[in-house]
N, C-alpha and C positions, 0 to 999 in steps of 0.2 A: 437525595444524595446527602450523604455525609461527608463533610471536611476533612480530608485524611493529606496527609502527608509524604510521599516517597518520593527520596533522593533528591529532595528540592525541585520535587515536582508538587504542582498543586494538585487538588482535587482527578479523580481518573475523569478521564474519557472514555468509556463504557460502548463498546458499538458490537452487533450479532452479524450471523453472516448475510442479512439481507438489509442491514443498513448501508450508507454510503461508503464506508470505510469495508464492508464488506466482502469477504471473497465468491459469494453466489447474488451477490447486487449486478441487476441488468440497468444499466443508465447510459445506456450509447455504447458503441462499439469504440472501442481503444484501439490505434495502432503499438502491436510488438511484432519485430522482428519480420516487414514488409507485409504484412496481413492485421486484419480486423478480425479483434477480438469480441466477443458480449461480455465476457465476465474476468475475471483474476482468476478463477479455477479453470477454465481452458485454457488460457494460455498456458499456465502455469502445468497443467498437466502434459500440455501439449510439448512443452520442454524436456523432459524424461523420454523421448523417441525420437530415434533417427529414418524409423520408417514413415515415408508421406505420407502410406496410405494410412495409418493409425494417427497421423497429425491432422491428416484430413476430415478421417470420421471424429475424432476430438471436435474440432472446430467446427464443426456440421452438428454435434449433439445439438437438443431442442432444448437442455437443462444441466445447470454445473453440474448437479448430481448423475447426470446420465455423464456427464465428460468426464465423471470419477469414477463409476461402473467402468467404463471401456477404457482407460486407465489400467483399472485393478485388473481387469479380465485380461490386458498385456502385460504381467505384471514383469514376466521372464525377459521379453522383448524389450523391455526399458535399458537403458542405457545409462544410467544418473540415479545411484542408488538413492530410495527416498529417505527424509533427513540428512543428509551424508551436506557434506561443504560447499559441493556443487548445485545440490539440490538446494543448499538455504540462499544462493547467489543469484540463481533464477531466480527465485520469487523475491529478490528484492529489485531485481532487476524490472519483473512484469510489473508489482507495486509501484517503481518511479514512471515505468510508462502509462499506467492508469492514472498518477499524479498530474504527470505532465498530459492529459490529455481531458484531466476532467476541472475546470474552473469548483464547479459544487466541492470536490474534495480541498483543493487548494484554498479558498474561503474557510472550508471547516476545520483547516491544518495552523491556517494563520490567525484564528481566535482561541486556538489551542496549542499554541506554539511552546505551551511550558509542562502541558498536561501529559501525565504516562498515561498510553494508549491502552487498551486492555482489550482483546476480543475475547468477550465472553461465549463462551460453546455451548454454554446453557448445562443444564442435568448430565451427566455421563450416562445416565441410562438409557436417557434416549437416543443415545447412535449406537448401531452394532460395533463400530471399531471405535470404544473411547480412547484408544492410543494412540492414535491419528489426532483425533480430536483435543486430547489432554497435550497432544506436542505442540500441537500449531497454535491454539486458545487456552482456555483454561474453565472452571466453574468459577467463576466470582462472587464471590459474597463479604460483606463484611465482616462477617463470624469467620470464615476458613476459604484459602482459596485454592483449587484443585487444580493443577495443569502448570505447562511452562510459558504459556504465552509467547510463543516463537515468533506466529504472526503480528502481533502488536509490536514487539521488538522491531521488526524488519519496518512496519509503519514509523516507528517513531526515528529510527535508522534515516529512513528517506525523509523526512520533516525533517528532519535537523540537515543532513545533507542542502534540502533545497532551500531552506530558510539561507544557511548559509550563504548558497551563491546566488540567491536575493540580494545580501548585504554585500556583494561584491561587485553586483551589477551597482546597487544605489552609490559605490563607493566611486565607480566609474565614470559614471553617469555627471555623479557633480564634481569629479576630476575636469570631466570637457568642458562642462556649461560653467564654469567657475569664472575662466575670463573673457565669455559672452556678456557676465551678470553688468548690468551698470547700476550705481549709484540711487540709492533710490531718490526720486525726486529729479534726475539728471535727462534730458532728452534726448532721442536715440542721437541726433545731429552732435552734441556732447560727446559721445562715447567713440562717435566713429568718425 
């Protein structure tokens, strides 16, 4: 890594689709939306259809990539054009319920609390639709970097949101316990 600087943010956070932060990372099923998920890309697909039976087979694929094949093969039958404002509200919606349901991310969120996220999508060449791919990630490199990085956005969106109402809870927290506190050195019979 090299030391770089954006927006007063430190060094990037660097993650692909099958690390932690990833959107085809299998690490437990997540609750969204009354159902278990395996990944961020079924639910998250699974969002763009009002028909069951196409949320069902989503949710039933053995692989993100297969939950994005039956996806693209409904593509007329979605509901939630993709990229559109609806569609970037889901996935940050399924990203806080992956947060709130995976400790390992929330660890990796809170030693990176100041870092811009960056999902890298790796080469363009290597997916057939680098449109998809250059919207949601990006090709990172130090020299040049290719894409818009949507889904790092939406990560770093929900870190900050959840850090925040972290610091609201701690603010809480020692609101009550403030005149429990006794004296130090003082014994409980003292205090009460």
């Amino acid at each position: 890594f090299v030391k770089l600087c954006y927006n007063n943010y430190m060094e990037p956070l660097i993650f692909g689709r099958y690390d932690e932060l990833g959107y085809d990372r299998e690490n437990g099923l997540f609750r969204f939306q009354n159902s278990h998920w395996p990944t961020i890309t079924h639910a998250f697909q699974a969002t763009r259809f009002e028909d069951k039976s196409i949320i069902y087979e989503i949710m039933s694929a053995k692989s993100a990539e297969e939950a994005r094949r039956i996806a693209k093969r409904n593509i007329f039958r979605m509901v939630v054009v993709p990229k559109s404002n609806k569609d970037l509200r889901n996935m940050e919606k399924v990203v806080t319920a992956k947060l709130n349901a995976s400790m390992a991310i929330r660890e990796i969120l809170l030693r990176n609390d100041k870092n811009k996220l960056i999902f890298n999508a790796g080469d363009p060449k290597s997916y057939s639709a680098f449109e998809d791919v250059g919207f949601w990630g990006c090709n990172y490199s130090i020299d040049k970097t290719i894409g818009e990085n949507v889904f790092g956005m939406i990560w770093t969106y929900a870190r900050n949101n959840w850090l925040k109402k972290l610091d609201e809870q701690k603010d809480e927290i020692i609101a009550i316990a403030a005149p429990l506190a006794r004296p130090v050195g003082a014994s409980v019979e003292e205090k009460y």
